[in-house]
Backbone bond lengths (Angstrom), bond angles and torsions (degrees), N, CA, C in turn:
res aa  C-N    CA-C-N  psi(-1)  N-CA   C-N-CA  omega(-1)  CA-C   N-CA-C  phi
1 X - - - 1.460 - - 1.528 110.23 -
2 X 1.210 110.47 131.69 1.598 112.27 165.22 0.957 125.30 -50.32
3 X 1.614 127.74 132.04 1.372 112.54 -174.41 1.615 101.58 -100.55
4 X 1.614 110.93 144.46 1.196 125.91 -174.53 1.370 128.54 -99.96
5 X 1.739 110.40 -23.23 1.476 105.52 163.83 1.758 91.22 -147.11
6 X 1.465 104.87 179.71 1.173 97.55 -165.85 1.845 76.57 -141.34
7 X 1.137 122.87 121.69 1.378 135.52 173.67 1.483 117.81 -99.72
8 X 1.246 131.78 97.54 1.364 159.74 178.44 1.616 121.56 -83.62
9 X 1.370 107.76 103.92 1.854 118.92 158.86 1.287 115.59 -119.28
10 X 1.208 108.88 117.93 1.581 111.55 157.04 1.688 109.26 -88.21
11 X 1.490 89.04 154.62 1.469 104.93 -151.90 1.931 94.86 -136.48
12 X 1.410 107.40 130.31 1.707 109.83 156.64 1.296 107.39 -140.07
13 X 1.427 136.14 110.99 1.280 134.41 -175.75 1.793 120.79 42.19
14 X 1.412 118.89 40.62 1.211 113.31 176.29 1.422 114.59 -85.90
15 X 0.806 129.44 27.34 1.872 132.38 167.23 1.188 107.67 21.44
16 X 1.057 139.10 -178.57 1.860 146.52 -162.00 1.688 106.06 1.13
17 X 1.433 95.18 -62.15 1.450 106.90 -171.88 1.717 122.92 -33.49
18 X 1.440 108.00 -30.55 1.312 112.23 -171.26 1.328 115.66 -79.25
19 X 1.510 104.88 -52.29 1.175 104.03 155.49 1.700 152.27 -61.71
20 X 1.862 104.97 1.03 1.118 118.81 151.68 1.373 125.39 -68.13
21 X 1.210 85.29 -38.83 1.610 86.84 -173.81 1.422 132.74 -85.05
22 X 1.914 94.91 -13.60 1.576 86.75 174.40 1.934 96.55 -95.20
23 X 1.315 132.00 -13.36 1.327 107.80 179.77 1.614 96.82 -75.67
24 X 1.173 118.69 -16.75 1.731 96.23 179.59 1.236 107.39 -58.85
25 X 1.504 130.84 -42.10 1.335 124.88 170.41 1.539 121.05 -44.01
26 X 1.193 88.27 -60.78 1.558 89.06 179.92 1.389 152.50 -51.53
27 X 1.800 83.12 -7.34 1.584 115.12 173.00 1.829 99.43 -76.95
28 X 1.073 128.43 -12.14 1.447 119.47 -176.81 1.183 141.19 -78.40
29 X 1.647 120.31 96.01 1.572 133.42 -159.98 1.472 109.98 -34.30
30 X 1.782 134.12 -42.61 1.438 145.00 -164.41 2.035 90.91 -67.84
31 X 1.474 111.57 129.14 1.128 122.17 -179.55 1.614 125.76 -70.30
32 X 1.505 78.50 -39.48 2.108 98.46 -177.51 1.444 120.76 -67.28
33 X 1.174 119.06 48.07 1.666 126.05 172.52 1.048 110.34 -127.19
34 X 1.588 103.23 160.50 1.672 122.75 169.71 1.520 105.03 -136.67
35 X 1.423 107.82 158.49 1.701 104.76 -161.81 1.785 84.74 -129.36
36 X 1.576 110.02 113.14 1.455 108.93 165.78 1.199 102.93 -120.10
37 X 1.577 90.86 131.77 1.859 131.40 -171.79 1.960 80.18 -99.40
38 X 1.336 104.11 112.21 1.605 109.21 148.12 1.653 103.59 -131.97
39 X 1.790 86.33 131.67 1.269 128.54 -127.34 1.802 91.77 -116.14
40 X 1.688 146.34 96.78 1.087 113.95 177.54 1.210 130.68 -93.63
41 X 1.888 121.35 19.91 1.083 132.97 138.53 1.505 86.93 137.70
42 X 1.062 130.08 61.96 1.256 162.07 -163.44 2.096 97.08 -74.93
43 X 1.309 138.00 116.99 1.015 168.20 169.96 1.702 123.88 -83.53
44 X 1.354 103.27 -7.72 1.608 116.18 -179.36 1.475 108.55 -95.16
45 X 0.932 120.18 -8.64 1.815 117.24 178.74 1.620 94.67 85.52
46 X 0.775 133.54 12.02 1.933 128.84 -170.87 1.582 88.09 -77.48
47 X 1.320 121.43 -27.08 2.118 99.89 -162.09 2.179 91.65 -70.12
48 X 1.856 91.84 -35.03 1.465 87.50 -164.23 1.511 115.70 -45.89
49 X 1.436 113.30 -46.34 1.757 135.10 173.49 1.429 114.31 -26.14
50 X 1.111 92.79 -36.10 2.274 97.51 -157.56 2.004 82.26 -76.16
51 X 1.288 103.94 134.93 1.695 114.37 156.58 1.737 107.35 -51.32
52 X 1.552 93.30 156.81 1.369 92.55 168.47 1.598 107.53 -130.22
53 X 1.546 74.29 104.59 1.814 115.38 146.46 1.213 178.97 -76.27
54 X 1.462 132.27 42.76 1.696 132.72 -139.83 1.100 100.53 -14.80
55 X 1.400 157.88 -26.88 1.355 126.00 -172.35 1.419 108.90 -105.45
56 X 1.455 124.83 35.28 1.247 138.05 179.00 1.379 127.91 -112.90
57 X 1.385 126.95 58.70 1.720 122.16 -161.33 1.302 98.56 -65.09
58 X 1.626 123.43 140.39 1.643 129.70 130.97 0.985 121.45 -92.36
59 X 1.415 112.75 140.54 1.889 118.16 176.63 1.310 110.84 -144.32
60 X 1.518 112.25 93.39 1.225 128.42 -155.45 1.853 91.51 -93.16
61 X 1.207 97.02 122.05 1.587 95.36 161.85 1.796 103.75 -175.69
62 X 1.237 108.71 148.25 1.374 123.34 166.98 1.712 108.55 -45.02
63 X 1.531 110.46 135.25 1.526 109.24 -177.22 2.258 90.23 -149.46
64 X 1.282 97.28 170.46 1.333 89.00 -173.27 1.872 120.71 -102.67
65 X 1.210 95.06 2.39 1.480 131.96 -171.39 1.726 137.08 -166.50
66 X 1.462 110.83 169.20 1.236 87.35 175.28 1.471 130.45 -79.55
67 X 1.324 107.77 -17.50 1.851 124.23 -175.24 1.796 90.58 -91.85
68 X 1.192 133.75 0.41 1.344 111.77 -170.73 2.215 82.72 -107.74
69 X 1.322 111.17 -26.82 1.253 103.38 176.30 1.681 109.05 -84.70
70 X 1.282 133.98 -20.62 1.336 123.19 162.45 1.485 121.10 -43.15
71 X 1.429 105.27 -56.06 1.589 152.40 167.74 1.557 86.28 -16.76
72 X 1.458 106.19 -67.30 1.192 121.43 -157.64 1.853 121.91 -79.13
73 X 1.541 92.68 -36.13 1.715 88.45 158.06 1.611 107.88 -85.64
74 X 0.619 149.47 2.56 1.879 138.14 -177.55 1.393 106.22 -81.00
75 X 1.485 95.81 -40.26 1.800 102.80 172.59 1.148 125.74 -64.36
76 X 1.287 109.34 -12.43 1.930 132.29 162.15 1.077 138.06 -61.32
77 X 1.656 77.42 -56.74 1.952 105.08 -177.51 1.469 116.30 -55.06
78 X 2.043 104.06 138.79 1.165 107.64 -172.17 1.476 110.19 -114.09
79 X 1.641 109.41 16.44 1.111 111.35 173.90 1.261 139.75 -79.94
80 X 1.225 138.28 -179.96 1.904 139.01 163.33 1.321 102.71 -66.63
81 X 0.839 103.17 -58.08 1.730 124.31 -178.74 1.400 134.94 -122.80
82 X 1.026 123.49 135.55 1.861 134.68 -151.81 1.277 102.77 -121.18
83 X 1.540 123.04 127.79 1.596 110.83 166.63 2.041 93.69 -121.67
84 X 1.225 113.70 175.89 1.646 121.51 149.91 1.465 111.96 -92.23
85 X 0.812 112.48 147.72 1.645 123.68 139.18 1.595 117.16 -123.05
86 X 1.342 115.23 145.40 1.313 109.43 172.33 1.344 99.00 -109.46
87 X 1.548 107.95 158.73 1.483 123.53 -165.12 1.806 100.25 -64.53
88 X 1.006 97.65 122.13 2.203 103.46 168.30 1.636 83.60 114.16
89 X 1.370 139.02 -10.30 1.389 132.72 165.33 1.588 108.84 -79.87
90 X 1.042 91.32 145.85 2.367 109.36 174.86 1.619 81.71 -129.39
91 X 1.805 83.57 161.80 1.156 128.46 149.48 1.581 119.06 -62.29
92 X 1.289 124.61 122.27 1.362 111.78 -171.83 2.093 118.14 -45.57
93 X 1.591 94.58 -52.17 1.554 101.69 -177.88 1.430 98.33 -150.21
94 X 1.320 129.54 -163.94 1.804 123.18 -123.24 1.753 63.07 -121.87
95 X 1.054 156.10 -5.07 1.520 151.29 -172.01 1.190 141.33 -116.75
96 X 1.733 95.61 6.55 1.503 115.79 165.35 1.079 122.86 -33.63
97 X 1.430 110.09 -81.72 1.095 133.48 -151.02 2.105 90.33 -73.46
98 X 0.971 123.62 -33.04 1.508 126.41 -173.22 1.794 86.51 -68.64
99 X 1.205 141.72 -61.01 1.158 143.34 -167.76 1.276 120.72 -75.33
100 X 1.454 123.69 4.48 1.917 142.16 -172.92 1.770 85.98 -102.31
101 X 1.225 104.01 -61.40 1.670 130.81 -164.77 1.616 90.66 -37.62
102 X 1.372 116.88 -51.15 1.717 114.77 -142.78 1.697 92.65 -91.11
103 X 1.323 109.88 -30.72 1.282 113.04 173.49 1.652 117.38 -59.46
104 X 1.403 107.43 -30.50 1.580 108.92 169.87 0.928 122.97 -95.04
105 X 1.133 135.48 13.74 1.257 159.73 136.20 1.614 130.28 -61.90
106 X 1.111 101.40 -26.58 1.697 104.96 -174.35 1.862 104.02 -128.62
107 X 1.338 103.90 -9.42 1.376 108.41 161.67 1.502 136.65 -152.24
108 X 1.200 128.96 142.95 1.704 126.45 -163.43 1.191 114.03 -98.51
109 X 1.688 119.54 118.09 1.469 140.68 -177.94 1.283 102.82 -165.93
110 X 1.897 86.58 144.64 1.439 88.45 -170.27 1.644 93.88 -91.97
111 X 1.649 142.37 4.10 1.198 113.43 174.17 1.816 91.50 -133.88
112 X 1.183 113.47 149.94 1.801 102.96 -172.81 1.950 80.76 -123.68
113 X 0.844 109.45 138.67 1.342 124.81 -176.66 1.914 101.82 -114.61
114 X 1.137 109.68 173.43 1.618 139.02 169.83 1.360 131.54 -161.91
115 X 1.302 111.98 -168.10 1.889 107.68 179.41 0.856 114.67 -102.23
116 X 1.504 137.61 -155.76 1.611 117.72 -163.94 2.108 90.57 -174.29
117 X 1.520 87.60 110.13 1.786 94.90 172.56 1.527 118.74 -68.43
118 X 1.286 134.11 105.52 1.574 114.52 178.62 1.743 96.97 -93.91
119 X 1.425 85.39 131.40 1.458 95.89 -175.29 1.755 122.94 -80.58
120 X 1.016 96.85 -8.49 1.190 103.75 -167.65 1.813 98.16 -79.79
121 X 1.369 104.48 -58.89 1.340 125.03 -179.39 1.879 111.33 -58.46
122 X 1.364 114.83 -30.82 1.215 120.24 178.20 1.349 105.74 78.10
123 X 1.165 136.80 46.76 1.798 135.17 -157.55 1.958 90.02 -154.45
124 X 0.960 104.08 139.62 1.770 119.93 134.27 1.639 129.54 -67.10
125 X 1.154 106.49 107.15 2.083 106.25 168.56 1.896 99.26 -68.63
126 X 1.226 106.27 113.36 1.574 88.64 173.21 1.601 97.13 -109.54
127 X 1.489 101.81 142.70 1.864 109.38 -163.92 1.917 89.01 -106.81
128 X 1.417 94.74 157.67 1.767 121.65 -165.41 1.617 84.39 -72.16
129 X 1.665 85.62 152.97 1.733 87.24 -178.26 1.845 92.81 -82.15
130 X 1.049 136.70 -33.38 1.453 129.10 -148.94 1.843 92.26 -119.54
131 X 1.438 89.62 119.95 1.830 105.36 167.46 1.522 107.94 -61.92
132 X 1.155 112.42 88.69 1.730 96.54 158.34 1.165 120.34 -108.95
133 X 1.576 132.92 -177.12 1.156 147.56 -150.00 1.793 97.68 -83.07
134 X 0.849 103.48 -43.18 1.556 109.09 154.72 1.681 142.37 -44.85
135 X 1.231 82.37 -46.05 1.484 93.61 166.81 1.736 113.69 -91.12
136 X 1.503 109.85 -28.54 1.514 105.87 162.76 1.363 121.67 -46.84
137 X 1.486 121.75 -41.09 1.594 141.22 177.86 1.437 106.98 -59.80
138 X 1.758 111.70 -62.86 1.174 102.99 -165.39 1.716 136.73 -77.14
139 X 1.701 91.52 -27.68 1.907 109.40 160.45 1.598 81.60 154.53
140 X 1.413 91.03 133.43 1.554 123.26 154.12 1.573 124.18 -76.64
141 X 1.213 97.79 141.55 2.110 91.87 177.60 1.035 97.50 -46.52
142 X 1.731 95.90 171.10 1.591 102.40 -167.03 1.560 111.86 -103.27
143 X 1.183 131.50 161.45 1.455 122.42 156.96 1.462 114.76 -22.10
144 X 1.151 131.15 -45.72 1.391 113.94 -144.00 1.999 93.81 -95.59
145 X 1.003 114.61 8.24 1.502 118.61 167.65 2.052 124.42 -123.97
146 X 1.273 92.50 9.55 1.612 97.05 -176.12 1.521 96.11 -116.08
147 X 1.431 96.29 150.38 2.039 119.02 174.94 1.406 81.31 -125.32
148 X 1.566 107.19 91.76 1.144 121.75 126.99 1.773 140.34 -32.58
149 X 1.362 145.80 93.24 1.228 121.12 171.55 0.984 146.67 -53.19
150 X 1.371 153.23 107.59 1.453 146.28 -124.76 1.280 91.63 -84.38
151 X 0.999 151.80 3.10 1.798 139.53 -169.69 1.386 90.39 -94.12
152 X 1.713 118.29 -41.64 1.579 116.19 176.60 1.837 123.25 -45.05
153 X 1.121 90.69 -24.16 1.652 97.63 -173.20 1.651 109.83 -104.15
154 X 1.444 101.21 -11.28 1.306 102.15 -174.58 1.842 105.81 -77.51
155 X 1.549 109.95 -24.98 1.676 125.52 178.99 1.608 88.33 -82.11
156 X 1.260 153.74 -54.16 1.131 124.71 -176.13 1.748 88.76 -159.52
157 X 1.487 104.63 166.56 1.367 107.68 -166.68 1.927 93.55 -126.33
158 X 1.154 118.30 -176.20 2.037 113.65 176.53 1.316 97.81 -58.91
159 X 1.386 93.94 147.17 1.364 111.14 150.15 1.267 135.65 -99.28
160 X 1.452 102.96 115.78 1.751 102.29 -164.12 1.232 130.92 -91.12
161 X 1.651 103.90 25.79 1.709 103.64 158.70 1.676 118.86 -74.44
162 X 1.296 101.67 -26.44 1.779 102.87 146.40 1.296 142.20 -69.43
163 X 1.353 116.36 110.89 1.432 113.39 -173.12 1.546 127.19 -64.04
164 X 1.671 94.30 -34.47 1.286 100.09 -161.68 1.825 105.40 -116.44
165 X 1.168 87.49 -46.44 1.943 101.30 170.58 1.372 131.33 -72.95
166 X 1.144 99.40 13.39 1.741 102.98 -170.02 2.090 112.92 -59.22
167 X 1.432 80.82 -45.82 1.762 84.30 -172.68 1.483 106.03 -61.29
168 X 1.535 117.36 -73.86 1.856 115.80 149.13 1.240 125.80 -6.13
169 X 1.287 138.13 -68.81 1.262 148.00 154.90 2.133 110.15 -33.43
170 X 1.391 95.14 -53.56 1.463 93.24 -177.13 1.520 118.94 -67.57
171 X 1.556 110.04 -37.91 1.323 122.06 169.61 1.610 115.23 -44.26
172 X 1.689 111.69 -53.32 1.118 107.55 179.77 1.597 132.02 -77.71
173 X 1.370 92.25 2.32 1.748 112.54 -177.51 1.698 107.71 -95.14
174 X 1.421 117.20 -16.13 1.511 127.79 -169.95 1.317 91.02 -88.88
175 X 1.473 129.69 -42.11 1.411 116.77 -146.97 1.861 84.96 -121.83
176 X 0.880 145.12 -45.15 1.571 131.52 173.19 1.399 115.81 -68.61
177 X 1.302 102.60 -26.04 2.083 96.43 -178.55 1.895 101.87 -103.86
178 X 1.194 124.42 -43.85 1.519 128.39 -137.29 1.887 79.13 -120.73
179 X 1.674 126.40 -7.34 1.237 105.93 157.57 1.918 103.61 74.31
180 X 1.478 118.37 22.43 1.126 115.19 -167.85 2.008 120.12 -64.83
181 X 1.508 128.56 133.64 1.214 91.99 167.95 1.489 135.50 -94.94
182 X 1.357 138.16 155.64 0.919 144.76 -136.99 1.468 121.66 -136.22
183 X 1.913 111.92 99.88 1.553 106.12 -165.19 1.560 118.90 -108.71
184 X 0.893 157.26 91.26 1.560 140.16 169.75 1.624 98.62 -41.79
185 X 1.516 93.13 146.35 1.503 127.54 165.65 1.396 116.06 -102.42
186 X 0.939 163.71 152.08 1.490 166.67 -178.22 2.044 93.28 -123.66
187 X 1.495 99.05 58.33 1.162 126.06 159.18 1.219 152.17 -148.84
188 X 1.466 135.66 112.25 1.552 127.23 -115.02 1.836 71.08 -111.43
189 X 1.838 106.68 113.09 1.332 115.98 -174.02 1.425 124.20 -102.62
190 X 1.349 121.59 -1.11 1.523 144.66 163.29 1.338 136.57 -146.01
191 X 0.914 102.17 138.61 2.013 110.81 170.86 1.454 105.14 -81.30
192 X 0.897 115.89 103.42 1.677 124.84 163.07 1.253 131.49 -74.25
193 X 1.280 121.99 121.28 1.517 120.46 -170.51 1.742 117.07 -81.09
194 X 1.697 103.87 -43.12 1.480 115.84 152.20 1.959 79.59 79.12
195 X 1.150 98.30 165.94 1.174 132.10 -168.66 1.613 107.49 57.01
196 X 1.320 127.88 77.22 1.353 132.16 -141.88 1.788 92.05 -145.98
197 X 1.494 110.07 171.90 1.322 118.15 -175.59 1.557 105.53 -37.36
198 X 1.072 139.32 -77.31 1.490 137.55 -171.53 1.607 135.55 -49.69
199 X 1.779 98.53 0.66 1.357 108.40 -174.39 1.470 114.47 -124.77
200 X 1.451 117.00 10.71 1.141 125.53 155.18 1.823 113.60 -56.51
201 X 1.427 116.84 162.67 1.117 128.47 -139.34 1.780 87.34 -89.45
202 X 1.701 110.30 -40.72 1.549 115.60 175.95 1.433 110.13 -65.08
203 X 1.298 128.14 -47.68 1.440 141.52 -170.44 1.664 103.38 -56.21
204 X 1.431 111.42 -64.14 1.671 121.08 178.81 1.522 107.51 -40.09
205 X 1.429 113.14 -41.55 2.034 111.09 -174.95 1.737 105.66 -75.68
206 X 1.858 109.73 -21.24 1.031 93.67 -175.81 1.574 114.19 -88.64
207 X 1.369 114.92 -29.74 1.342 123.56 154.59 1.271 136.03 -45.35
208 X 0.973 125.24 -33.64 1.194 126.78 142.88 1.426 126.95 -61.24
209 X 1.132 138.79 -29.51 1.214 135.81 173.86 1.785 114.13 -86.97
210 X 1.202 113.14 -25.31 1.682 115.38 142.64 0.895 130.96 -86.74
211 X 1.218 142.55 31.38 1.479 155.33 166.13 1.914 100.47 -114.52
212 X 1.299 114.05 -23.32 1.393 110.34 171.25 1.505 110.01 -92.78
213 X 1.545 119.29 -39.45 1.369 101.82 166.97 1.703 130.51 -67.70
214 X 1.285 109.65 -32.41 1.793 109.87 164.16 0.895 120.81 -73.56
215 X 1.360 134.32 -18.90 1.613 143.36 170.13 1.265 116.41 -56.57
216 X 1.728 105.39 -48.13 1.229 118.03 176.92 1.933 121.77 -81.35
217 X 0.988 109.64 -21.27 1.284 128.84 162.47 1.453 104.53 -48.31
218 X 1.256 104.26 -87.48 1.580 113.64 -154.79 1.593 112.01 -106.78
219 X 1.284 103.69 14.84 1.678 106.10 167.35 1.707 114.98 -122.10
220 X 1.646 114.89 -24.16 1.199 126.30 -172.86 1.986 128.61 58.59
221 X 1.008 68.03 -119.68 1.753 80.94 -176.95 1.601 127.51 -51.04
222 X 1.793 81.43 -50.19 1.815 103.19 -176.85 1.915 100.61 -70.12
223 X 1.074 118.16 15.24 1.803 114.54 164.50 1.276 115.06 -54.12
224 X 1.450 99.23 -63.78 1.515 121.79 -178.56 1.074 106.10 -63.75
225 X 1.584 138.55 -47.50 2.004 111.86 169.98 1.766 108.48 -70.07
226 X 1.412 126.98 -9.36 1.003 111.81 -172.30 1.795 117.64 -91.67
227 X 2.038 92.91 -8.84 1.960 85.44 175.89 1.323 85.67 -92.63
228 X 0.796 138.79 -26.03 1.805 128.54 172.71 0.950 115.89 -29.58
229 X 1.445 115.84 -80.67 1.467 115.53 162.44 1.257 128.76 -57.87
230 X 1.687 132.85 0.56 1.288 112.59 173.06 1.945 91.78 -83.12
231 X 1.269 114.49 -39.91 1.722 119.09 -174.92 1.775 103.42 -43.67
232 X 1.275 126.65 -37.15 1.487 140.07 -148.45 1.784 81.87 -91.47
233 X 0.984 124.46 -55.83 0.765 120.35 -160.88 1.400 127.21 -95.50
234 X 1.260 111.23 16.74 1.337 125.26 -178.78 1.836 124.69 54.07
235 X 1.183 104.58 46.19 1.719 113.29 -174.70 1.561 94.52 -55.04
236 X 1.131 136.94 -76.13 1.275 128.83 174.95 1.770 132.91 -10.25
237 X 0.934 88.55 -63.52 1.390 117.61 167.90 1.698 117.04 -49.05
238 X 1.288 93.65 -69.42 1.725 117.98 174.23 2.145 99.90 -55.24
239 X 1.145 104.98 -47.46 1.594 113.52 -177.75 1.217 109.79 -45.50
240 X 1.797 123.99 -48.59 1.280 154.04 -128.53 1.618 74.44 -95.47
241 X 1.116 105.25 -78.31 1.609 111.39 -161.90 1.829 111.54 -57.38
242 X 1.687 114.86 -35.38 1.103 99.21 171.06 1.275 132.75 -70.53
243 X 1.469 104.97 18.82 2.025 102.72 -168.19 1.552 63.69 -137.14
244 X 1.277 153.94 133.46 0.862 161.08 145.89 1.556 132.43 176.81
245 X 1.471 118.31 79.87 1.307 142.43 -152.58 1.841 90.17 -35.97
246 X 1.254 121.58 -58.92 1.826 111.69 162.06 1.080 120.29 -11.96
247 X 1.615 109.39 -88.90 1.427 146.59 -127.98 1.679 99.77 -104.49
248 X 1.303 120.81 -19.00 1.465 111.49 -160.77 1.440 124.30 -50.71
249 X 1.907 79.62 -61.52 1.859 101.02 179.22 1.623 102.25 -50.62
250 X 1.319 108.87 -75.71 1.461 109.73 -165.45 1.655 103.07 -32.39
251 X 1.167 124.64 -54.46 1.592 141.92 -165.14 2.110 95.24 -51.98
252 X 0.926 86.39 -42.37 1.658 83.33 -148.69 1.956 89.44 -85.21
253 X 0.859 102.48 -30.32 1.718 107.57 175.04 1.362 109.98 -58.00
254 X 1.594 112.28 -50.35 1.339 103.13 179.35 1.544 120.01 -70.51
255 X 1.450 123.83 -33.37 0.808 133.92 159.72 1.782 126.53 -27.65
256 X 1.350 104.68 -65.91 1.213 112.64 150.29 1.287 153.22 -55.31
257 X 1.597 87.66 -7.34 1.948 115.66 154.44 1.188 116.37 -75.82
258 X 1.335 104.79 -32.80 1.742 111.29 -167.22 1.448 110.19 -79.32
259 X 1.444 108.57 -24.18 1.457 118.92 -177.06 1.618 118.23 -101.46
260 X 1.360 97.19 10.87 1.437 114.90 -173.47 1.367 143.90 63.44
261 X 1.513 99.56 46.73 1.854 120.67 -156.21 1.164 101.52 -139.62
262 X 1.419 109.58 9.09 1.862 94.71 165.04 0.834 138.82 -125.19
């Protein structure tokens, strides 16, 4: 059988977690997947945990990061389409991947995107149907809701002089350099655990400071009208409330009014 997506976790000593996350996969009715566990030689017993499954690759090897070990399963992957998950992430419900499938099926893009449940917060992120240059600036969906096309990674894979921005950075290199096309799904495609490598207190100063060098790269000029308008518009503010065990749901609902989904 052809394989149709190719579902990707890198893994370093995540104990329970890993193995949550790949049986959440495994809960998924659509047949055409493969689940690659890259593994950077992990010492916690977590590889022992995962069932053993043909549709379960391990690929245990030393990598220097986490985007340099993605790097490293994509070059694997035998799928159409590639997503991440990071370990403590699920699949929203057992029909994802059956409901991604039909969408690529009835329409052509090389990345099909969705929304993303943070569980913690109890809310849906619902993402803009149309990529603009705007939304390149302000943050792109995240890995853990895009089907990437593997031919995209096959022209270049992250670059791992970024620690934290690599996937961001790549997003904006698929669709400003390589011309990628670009679909929303009106399908909420992961449970997010959130508080994850990039939201540590060191990671956030460094993220930010790569979000100004790729910004400036591949957006140029329009930076400067685009923090304008994040200042005008109170991004701060809006930030505050979207991480905000209160404010989230309500926040993200309206949101999804504004974008015409509610």
């Amino acid at each position: 059988m052809k394989l149709k997506f190719s579902v990707i976790v890198v893994s370093l000593n995540a104990g329970e977690e890993l193995k949550k996350t790949v049986d959440s996969i495994l809960m998924q009715r659509y047949p055409a997947y493969e689940v690659i566990v890259k593994d950077g030689g992990s010492e916690d017993g977590s590889l022992a945990m995962l069932p053993e499954d043909e549709r379960v690759r391990k690929i245990i090897k030393e990598d220097s990061s986490i985007y340099d070990a993605m790097n490293q399963a994509v070059a694997l992957a035998r799928g159409e389409y590639c997503i991440f998950l990071n370990c403590g992430d699920y699949f929203y419900d057992e029909l994802v991947l059956s409901r991604v499938a039909k969408e690529t099926l009835k329409y052509k893009a090389d990345i099909f995107y969705g929304d993303l449940y943070r569980r913690k917060l109890d809310s849906t992120d619902i993402s803009p149907d149309r990529v603009t240059d705007f939304l390149l600036f302000r943050n792109v969906p995240c890995h853990q809701v895009c089907f990437y096309s593997r031919e995209l990674f096959s022209k270049r894979g992250y670059k791992t002089k970024f620690k934290v921005r690599a996937d961001y950075e790549h997003f904006l290199y698929c669709v400003k350099r390589e011309g990628a096309k670009c679909r929303h799904m009106n399908i909420t495609v992961s449970s997010y655990e959130g508080e994850g490598f990039s939201e540590t207190a060191e990671n956030k100063k460094r993220a930010n400071e790569e979000h100004r060098e790729i910004t400036q790269e591949y957006l140029g000029k329009k930076v400067y009208l685009y923090r304008l308008l994040m200042v005008v518009t109170l991004q701060p503010v809006r930030e505050k409330l979207a991480q905000s065990p209160v404010f989230s749901s309500v926040y993200h609902k309206l949101k999804g009014r504004l974008y015409g989904k509610g």
